[in-house]
C-alpha positions as CSV (number, residue, x, y, z in Angstrom):
1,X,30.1,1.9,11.6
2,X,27.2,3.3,10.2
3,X,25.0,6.5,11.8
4,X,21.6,4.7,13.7
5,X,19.3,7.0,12.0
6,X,20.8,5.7,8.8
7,X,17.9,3.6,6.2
8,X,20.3,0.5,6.3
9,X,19.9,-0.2,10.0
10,X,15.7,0.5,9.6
11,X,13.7,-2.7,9.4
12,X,12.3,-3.1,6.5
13,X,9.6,-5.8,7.8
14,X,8.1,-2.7,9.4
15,X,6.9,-1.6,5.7
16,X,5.3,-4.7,4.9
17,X,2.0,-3.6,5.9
18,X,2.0,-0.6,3.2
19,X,3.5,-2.6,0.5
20,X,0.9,-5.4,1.0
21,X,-1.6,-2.3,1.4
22,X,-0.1,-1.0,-2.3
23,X,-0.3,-4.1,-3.7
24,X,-3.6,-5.3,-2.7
25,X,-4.5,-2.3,-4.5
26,X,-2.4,-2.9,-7.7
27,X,-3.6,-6.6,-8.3
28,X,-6.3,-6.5,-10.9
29,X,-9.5,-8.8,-9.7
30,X,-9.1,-11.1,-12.2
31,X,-5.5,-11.9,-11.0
32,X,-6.1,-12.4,-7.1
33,X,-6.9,-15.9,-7.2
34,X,-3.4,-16.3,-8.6
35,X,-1.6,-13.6,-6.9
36,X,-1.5,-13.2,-3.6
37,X,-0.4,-9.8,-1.9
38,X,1.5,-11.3,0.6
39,X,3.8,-13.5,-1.6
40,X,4.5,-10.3,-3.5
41,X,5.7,-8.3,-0.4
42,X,7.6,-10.9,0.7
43,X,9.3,-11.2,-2.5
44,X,9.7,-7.5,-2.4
45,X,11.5,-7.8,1.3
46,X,13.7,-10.3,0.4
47,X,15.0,-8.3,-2.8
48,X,15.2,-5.3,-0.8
49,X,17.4,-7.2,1.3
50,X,19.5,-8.8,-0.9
51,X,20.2,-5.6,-2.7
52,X,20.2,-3.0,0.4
53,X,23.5,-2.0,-0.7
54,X,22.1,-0.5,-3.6
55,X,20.5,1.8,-1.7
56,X,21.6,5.4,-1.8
57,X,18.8,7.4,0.2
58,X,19.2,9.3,3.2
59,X,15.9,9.0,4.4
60,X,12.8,7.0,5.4
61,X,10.6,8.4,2.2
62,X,13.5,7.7,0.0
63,X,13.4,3.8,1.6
64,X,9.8,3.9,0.8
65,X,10.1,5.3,-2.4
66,X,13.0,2.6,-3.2
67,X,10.3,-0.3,-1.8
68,X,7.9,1.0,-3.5
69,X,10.0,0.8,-7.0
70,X,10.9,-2.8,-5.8
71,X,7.3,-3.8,-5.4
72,X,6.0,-2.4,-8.9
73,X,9.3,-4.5,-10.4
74,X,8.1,-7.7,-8.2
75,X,4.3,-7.1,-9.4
76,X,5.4,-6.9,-12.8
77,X,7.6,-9.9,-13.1
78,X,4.7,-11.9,-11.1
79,X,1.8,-10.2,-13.4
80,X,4.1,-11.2,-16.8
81,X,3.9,-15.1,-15.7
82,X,0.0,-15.1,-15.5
83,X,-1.1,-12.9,-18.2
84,X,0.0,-13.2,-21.5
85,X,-0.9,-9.4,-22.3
86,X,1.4,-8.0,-19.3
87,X,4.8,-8.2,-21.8
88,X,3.2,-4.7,-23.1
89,X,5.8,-2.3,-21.5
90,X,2.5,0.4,-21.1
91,X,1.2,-2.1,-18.9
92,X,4.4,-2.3,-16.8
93,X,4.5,1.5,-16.7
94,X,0.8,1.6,-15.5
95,X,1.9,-0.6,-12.8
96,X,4.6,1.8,-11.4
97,X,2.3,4.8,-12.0
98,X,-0.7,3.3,-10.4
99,X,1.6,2.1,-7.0
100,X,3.1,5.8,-7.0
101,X,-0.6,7.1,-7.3
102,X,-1.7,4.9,-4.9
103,X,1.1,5.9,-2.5
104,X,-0.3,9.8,-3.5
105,X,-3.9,8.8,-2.7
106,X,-2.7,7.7,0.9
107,X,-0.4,10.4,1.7
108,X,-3.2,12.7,0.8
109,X,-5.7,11.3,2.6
110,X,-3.4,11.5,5.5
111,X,-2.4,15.0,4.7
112,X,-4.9,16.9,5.0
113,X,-3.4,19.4,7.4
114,X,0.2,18.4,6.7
115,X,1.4,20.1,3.7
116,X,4.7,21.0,5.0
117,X,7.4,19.6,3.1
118,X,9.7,19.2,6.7
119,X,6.6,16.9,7.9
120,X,7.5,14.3,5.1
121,X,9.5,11.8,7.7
122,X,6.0,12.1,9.8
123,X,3.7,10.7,6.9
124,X,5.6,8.0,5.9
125,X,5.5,6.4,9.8
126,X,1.3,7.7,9.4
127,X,1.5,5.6,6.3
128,X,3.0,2.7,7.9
129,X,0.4,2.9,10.7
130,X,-2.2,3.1,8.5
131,X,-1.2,0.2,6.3
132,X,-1.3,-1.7,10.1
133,X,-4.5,-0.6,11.3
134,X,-6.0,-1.4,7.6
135,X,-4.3,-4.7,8.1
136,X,-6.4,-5.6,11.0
137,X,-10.0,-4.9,9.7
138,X,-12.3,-7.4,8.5
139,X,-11.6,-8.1,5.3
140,X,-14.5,-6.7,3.5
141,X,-14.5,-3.7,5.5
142,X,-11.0,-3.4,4.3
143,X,-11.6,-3.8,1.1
144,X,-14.1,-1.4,1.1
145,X,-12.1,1.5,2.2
146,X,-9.6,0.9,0.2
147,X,-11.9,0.5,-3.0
148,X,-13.4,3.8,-2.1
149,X,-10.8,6.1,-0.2
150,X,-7.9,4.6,-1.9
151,X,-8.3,3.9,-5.2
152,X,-11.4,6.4,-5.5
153,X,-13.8,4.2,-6.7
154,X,-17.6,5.4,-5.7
155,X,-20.0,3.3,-3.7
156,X,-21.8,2.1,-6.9
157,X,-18.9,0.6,-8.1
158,X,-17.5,-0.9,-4.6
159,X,-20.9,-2.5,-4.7
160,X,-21.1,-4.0,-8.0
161,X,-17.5,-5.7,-7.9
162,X,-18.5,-6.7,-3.8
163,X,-21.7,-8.2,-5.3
164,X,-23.5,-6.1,-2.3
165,X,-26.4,-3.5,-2.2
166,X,-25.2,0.3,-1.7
167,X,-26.6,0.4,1.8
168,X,-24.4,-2.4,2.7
169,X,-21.4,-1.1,1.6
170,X,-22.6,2.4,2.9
171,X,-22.8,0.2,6.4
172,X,-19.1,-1.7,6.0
173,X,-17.8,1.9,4.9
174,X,-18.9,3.6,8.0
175,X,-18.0,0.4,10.7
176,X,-14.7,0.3,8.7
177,X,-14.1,4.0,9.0
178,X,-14.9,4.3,12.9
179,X,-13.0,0.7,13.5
180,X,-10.2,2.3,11.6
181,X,-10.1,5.6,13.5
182,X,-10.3,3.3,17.3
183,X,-7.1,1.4,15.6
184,X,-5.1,4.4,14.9
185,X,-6.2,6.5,18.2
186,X,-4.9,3.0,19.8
187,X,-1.5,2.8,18.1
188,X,-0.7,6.6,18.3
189,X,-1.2,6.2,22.3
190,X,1.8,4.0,22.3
């Protein structure tokens, strides 16, 4: 019988809001009318599942890390059958390196007074709480955030691919922010 702190009794559902969070952020605009972050994850969950046994971590960053390695395979294989130019193995690299720069982005963000390597357990569960509370903005002041904080883009930019003045996404930046902050204050009660 297997330990209860072990990563093949976690759930993995409970990472589903970070990988859909990773992959929102991976999926070029030009794909996202034909790929949806959602159908990736769940892709992701069920190959996780079918090949948990495969997994040789210890620990709950080493199941994110091995999710995370699952999702840039899934996004790959999804991104080859809609773009012709995606068979370029650079581009399949790019993928993996932007989901693990991603991931870096968050963690950092959340970091900011955590540098200690012993607090790594405690970022991972901020990161899946933070890939919840993004989950339940509106959806352009999640986009925004993520556009800006996550994938560093700067306002100009968020507001030319939004189709939206700077003011306004000055105005969905700051709502999402402060929503964002009640939503985690909310769930770190519990």
């Amino acid at each position: 019988m297997a330990e209860p702190d072990k990563p093949e009794n976690w759930e993995l559902e409970r990472f589903s809001n970070y990988l859909r969070l990773l992959a929102r952020l991976q999926i070029d605009p030009a794909l996202r009318a034909k790929l949806d972050a959602s159908d990736i994850v769940q892709q992701t969950l069920l190959q996780a599942h079918e090949f948990r046994d495969q997994f040789r971590g210890q620990s709950e960053a080493e199941l994110a890390g091995w999710l995370r390695t699952i999702l840039a395979n899934t996004l790959a294989a999804a991104v080859r059958r809609y773009a012709a130019d995606a068979r370029d193995l650079k581009r399949e690299r790019s993928l993996e390196e932007g989901l693990a720069d991603s991931s870096a982005r968050l963690e950092n963000w959340l970091a900011a007074e955590q540098s200690s390597p012993s607090q790594r357990v405690i970022r991972i569960e901020e990161l899946v709480r933070l890939a919840g509370a993004l989950a339940q903005l509106p959806d352009e002041q999640r986009q925004v955030i993520e556009l800006h904080h996550l994938k560093g883009w700067p306002v100009a930019e968020v507001a030319a691919i939004m189709q939206r003045s700077k003011p306004s996404v000055m105005g969905l930046l700051f709502r999402g922010q402060k929503k964002l902050r009640e939503l985690l204050h909310e769930s770190g009660e519990t």
